[in-house]
Backbone as CSV, one residue per row, in Angstrom:
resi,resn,N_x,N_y,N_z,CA_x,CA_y,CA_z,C_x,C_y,C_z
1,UNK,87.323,95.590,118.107,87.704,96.361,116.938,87.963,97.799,117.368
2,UNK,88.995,98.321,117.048,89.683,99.666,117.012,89.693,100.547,116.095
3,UNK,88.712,101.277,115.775,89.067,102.327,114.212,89.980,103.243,114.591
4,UNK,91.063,103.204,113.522,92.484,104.348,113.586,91.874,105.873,112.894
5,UNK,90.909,105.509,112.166,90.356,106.735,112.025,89.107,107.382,112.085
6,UNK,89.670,107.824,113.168,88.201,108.931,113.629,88.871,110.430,114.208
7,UNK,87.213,110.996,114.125,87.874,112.734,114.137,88.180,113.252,115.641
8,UNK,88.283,112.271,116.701,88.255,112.536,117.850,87.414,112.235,118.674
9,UNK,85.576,111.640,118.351,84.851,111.667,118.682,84.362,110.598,118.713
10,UNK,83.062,110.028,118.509,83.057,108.894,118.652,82.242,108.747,116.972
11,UNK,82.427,109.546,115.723,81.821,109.378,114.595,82.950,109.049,113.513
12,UNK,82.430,108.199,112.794,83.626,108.183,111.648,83.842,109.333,111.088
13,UNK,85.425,109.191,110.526,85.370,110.289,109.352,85.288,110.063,107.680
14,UNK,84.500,110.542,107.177,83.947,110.423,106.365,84.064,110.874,105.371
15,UNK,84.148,110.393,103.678,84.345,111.635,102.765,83.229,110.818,101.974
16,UNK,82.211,111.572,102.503,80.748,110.841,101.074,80.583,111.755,100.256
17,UNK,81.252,113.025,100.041,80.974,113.906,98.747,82.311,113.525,98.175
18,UNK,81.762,113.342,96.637,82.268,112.389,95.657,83.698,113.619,95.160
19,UNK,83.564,114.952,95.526,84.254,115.894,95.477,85.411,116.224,95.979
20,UNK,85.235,114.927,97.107,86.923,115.618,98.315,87.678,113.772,97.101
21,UNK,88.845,114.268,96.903,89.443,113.205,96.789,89.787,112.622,97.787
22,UNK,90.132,110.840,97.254,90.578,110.367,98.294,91.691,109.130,97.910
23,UNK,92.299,109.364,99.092,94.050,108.317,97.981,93.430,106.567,98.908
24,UNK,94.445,106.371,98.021,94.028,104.780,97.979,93.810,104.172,100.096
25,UNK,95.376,104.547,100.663,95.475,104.512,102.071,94.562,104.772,102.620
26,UNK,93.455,106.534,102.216,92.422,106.527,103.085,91.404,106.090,102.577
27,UNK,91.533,105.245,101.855,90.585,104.566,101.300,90.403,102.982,102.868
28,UNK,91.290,102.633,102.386,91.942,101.390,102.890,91.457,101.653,104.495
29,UNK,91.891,102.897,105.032,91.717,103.398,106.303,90.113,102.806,106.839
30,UNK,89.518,103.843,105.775,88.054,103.996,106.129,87.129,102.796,105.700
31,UNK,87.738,102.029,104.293,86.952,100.605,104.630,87.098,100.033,106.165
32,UNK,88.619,99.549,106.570,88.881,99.127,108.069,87.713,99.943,108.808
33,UNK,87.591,100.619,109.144,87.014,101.389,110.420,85.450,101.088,109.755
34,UNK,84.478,100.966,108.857,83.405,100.592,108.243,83.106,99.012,108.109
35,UNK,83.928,98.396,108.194,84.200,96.593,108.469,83.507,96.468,110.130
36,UNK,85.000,97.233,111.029,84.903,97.529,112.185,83.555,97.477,112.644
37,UNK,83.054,98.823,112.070,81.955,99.177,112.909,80.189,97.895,112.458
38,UNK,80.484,97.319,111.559,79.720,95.967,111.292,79.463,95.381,112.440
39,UNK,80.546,95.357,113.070,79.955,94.632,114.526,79.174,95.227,115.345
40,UNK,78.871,96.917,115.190,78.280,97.512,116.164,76.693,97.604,115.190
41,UNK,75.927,96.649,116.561,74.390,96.675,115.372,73.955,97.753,115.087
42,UNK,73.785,98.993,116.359,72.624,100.429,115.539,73.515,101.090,114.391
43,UNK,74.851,100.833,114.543,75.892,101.179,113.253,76.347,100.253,111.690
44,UNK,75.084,98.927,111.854,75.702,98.108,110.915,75.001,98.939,109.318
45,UNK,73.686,99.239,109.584,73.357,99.686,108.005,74.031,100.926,107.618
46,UNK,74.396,102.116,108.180,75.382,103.090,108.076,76.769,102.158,107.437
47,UNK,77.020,101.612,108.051,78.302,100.699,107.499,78.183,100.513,106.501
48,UNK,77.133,99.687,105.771,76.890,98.902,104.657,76.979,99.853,104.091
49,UNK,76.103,100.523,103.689,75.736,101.841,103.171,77.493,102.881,102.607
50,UNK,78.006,102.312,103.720,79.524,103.597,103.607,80.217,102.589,102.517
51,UNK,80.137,101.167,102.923,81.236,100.348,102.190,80.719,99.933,100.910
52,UNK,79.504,99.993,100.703,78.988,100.103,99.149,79.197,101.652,98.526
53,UNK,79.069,102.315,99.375,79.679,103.569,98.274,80.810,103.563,98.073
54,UNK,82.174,103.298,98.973,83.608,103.132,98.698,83.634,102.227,97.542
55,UNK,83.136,100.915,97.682,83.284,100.313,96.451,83.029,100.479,95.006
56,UNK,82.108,101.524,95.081,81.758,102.418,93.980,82.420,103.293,93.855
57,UNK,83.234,104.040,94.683,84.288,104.419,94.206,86.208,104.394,93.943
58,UNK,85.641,103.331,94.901,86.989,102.943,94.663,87.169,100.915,94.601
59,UNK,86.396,100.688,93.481,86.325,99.035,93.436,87.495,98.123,93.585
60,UNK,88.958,98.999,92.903,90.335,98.475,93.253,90.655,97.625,94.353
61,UNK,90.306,98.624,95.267,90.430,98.405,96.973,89.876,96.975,97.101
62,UNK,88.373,96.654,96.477,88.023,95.529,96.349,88.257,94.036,95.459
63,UNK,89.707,95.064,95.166,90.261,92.974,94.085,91.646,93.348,95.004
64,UNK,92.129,93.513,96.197,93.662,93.759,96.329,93.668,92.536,97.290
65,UNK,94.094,91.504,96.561,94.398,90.638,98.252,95.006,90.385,99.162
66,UNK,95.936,91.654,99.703,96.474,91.762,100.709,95.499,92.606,101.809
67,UNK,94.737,93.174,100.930,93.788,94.308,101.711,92.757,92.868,102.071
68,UNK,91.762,92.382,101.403,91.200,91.128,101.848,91.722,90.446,102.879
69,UNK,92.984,89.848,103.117,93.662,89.255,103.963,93.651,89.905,105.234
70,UNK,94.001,91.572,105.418,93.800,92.097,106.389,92.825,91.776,107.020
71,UNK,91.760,92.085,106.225,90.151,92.304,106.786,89.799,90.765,107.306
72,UNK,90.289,89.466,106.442,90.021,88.450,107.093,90.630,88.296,108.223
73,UNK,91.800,88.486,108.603,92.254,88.189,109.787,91.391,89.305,110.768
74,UNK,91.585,90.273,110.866,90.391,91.244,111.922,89.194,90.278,112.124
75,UNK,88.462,90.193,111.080,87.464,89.223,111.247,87.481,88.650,111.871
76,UNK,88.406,87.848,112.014,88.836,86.068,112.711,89.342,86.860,113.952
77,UNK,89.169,87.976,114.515,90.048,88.280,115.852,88.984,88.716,116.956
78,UNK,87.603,88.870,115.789,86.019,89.861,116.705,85.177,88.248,115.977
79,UNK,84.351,88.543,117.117,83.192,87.886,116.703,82.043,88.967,116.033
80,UNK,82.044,88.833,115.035,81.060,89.085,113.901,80.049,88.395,113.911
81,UNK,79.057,88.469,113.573,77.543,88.226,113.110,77.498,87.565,111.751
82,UNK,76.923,86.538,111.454,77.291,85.884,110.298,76.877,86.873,108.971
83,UNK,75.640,87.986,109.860,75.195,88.946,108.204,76.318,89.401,108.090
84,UNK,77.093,89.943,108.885,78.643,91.104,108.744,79.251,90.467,107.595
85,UNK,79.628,88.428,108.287,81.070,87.974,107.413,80.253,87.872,105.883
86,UNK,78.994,87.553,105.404,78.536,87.231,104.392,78.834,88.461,103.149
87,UNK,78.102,89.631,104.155,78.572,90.706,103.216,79.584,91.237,102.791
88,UNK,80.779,91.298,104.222,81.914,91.362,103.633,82.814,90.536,102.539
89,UNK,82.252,89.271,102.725,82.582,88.513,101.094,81.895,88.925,100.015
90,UNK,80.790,89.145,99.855,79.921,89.416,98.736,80.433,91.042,98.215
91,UNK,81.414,91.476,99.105,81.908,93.149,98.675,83.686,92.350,98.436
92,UNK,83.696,91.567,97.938,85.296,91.117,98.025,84.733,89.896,96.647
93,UNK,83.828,89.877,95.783,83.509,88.643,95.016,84.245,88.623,93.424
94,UNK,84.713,89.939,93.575,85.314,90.250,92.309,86.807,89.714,92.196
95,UNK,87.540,89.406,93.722,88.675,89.732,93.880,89.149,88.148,93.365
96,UNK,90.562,87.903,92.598,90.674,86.898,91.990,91.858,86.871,92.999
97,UNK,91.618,85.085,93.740,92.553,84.325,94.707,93.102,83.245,93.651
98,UNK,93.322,83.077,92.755,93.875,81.931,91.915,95.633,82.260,92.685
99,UNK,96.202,83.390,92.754,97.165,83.510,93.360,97.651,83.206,94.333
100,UNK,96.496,83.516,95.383,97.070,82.743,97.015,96.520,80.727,96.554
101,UNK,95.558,80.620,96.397,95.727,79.179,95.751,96.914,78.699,95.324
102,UNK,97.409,79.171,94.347,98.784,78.776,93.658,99.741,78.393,94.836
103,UNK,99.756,79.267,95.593,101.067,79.442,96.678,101.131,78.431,97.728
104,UNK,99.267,78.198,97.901,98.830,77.753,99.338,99.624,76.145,98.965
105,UNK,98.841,75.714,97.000,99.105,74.238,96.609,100.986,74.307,97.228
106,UNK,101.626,75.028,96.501,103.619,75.046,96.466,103.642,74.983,97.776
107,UNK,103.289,75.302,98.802,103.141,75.436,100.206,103.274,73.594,100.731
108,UNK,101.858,73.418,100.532,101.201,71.746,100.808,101.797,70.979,100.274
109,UNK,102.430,71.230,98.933,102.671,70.336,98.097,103.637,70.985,97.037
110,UNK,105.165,70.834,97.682,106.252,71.312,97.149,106.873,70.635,95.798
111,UNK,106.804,71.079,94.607,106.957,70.276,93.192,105.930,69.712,91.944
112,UNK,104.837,69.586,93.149,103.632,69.025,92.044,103.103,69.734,91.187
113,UNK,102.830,69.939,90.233,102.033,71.279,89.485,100.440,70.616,89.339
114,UNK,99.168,71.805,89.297,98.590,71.048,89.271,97.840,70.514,87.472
């Protein structure tokens, strides 16, 4: 795993005062790089910790399922720790897949409705 954003150093960058705005992208940014760092154990509760506050402030991020999709495939590219993949679903439980379902059935099974 590669975080694209960091300040040069080896610390995330961070906006935990509820004061700096933040647009959706660096939103998106800094979940990635907080997923990321899940795999690194003395960095996993800092993680948790960062990606439960993003989701509190920005819960959107957490129903978008293209953003989900990202994060699953990363997933599927590191070996993760099964606490990592659990939580990262349980921060994604809101997000409604009836859509990729729909597509996956037209996919498998071209004409049938179900």
């Amino acid at each position: 795993c590669n975080p694209a954003a960091t300040d040069g150093s080896d610390t995330l960058v961070s906006h935990d005062s509820p004061d700096i705005p933040m647009t959706y992208e660096e939103a998106k940014i800094e979940a990635m790089n907080l997923v990321c760092q899940l795999n690194v154990v003395f960095r996993y509760k800092q993680s948790e910790t960062g990606l439960n506050k993003l989701k509190s402030r920005m819960p959107k991020l957490f129903e978008d399922l293209c953003f989900y999709s990202d994060v699953c495939y990363m997933m599927g590219e590191y070996d993760f720790r099964i606490n990592a993949r659990k939580f990262v679903q349980m921060l994604f439980n809101s997000l409604d897949i009836s859509q990729m379902e729909a597509e996956a059935r037209n996919i498998l099974s071209p004409g049938i409705t179900p």
